[in-house]
N, C-alpha and C positions, 0 to 999 in steps of 0.2 A: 504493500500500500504506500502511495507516494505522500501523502497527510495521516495522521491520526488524530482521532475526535474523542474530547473526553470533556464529560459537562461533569461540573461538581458545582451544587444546587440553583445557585443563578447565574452561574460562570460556565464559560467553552473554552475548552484549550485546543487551539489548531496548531500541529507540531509538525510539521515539515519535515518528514520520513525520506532523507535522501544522506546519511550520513555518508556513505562512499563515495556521495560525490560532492562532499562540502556541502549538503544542503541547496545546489544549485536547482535553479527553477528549469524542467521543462517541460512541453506541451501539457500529458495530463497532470503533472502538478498543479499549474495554473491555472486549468482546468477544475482540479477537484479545490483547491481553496475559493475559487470564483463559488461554486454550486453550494459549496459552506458556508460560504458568507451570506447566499442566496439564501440558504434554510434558515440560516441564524437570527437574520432579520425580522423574517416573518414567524419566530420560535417566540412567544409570547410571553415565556419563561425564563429565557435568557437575558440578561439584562447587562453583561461587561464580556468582552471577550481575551482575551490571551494568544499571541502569536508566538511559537519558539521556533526553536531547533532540536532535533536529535544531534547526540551524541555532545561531544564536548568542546569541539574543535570549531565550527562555524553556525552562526545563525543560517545566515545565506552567503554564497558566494557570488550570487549575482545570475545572471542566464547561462545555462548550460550550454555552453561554445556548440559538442556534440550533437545535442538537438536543435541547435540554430544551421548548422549545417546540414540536417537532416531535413531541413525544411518546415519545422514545426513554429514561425516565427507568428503565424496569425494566433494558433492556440498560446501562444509564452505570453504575449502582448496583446490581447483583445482590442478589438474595434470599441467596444462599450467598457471594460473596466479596466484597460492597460496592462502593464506587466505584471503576473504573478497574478491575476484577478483581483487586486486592490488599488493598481497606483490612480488607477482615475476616479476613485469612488467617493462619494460624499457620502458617508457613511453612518447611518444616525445613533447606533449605539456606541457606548464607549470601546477603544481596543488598545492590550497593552502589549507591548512588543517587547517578551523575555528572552534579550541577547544576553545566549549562549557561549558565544564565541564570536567572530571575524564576522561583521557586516560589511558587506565592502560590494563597491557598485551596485548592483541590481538588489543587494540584499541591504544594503546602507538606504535606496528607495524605499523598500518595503517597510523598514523600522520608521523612515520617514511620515509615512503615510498611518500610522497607527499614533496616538495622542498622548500616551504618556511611554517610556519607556526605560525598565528595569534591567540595567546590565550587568555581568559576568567582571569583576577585577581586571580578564583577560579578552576584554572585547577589545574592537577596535572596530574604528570610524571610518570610510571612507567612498570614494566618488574617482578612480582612478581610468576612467575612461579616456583620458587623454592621453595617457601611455601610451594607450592601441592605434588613437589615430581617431578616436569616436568622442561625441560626450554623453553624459549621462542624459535617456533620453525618459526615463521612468518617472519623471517628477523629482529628481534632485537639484535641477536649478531651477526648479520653482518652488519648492517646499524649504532649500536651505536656510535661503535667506528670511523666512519666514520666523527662522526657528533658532538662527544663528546670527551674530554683527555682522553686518555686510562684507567687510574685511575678511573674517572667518572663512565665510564662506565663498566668497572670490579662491580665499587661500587653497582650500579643500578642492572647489572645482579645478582651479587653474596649474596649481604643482600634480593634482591625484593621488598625495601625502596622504596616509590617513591620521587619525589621530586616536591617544589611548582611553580609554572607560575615565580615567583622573581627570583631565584635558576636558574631555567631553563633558563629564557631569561640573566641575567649573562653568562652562562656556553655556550652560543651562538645557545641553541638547538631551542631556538623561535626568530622570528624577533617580534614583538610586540605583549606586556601585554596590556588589554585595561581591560576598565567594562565589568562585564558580557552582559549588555547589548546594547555594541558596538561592539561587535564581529565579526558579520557578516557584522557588517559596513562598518567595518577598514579592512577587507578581501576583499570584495568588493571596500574600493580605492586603496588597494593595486594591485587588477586583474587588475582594472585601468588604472594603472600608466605602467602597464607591457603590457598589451592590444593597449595604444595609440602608443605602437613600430611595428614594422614591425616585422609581425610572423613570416616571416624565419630566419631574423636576430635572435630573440629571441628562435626560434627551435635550431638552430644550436649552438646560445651559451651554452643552455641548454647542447647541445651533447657533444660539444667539454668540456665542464668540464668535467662531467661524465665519459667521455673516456681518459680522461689523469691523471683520481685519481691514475690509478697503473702505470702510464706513467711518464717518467722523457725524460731529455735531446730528442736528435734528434724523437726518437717516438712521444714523445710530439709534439716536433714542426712540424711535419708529418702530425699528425690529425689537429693541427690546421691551417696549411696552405694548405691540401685538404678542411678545412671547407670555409677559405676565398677567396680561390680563385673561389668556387662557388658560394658565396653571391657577388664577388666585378661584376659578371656580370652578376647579376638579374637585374630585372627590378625593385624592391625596390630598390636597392643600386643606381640608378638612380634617380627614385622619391624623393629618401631623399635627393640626393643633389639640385635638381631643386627645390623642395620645402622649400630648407634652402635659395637659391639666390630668390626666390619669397616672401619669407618670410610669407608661410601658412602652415596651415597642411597637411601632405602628404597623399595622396591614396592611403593606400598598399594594395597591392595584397593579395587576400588571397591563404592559402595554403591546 
């Protein structure tokens, strides 16, 4: 199996079953992550997801040179969700990318394109497509600078340097360094921590960032108070307050 699926209560872990070959993406890879992310959405139980790697050595290596030679470059890269089945996706649940090891090109995309991300001591960073003669075409110069000082990320695309887990969680591109072998741990309290909230509050916060990066002044405040004036008369936005005067945990609904 080129993915593996494992839910633990409102959590999915999608684990990218390609250790022999660094975890590199091809066709039905990209494939079966697409069709995952596809159920996962419309999974009404689900509510944070989890991106790794097997084995020890690489989250992703990026596209399988192999199966881009073989011709598989519509299945690695979709016309609808890009490489790997995630780089183009607007994606409405939360996703936490537990780097394993080496993200590097196509696999440095994919951590890109997930929202918060927990890395390995021995991860590393990077966009090295310029080596080959290519640049990163996955959403890494448009997500870097998003996520990094412009500087950074110029740096990253234009030497294909990568950088260390230390480096990276300074420069704000990871939320937590752990050992290698707390990784999936420390991903897992963090789906957690984010899980124990109320999924549409947590949907919608998600949104409403994302939708006011190029937004300033009254736009901004637009989307976000179309976003609260829907949550303030859900039935979670009730539950949470009945449950903070009862003093238990609240029931939320799922979405």
């Amino acid at each position: 199996m080129t993915i593996l699926r494992e839910k633990r209560d409102h959590v999915e872990i999608i684990t990218i079953n390609r250790p022999e070959a660094r975890n590199a993406i091809d066709g039905p890879t990209s494939t079966a992550i697409g069709s995952a992310l596809d159920e996962i959405e419309e999974d009404k139980d689900i509510w944070v997801v989890i991106i790794t790697g097997a084995g020890d050595k690489a989250f992703c290596a990026g596209m399988d040179l192999k199966a881009f030679a073989a011709g598989q470059i519509g299945e690695i890269a979709s016309p609808k969700y890009g490489f790997a089945g995630i780089a183009k996706r607007n994606y409405p649940k939360p996703i936490i990318a537990a780097v394993n090891g080496a993200a590097l090109a196509g696999g440095c995309e994919i951590m890109l394109s997930c929202d918060l991300v927990v890395a390995s001591e021995t991860a590393i960073f990077g966009i090295p497509e310029v080596k080959r003669g290519l640049i990163a075409g996955g959403g890494g110069l448009i997500r870097l600078h998003r996520r990094l000082p412009l500087s950074i990320a110029l740096e990253l695309a234009l030497t294909g340097e990568p950088i260390d887990a230390k480096r990276a969680m300074n420069l704000g591109l990871v939320n937590r360094v752990v050992p290698q072998d707390k990784v999936l741990e420390e991903a897992l309290s963090l789906a957690n921590v984010i899980a124990d909230n109320s999924p549409i509050a947590v949907r919608n916060s998600k949104k409403v960032i994302y939708d006011t990066l190029s937004s300033s002044g009254d736009d901004a405040w637009k989307i976000s108070d179309s976003a609260f004036g829907q949550i303030f008369v859900s039935t979670d936005a009730m539950e949470g307050a009945i449950a903070f005067a009862e003093k238990r945990k609240p029931n939320w609904g799922a979405i």
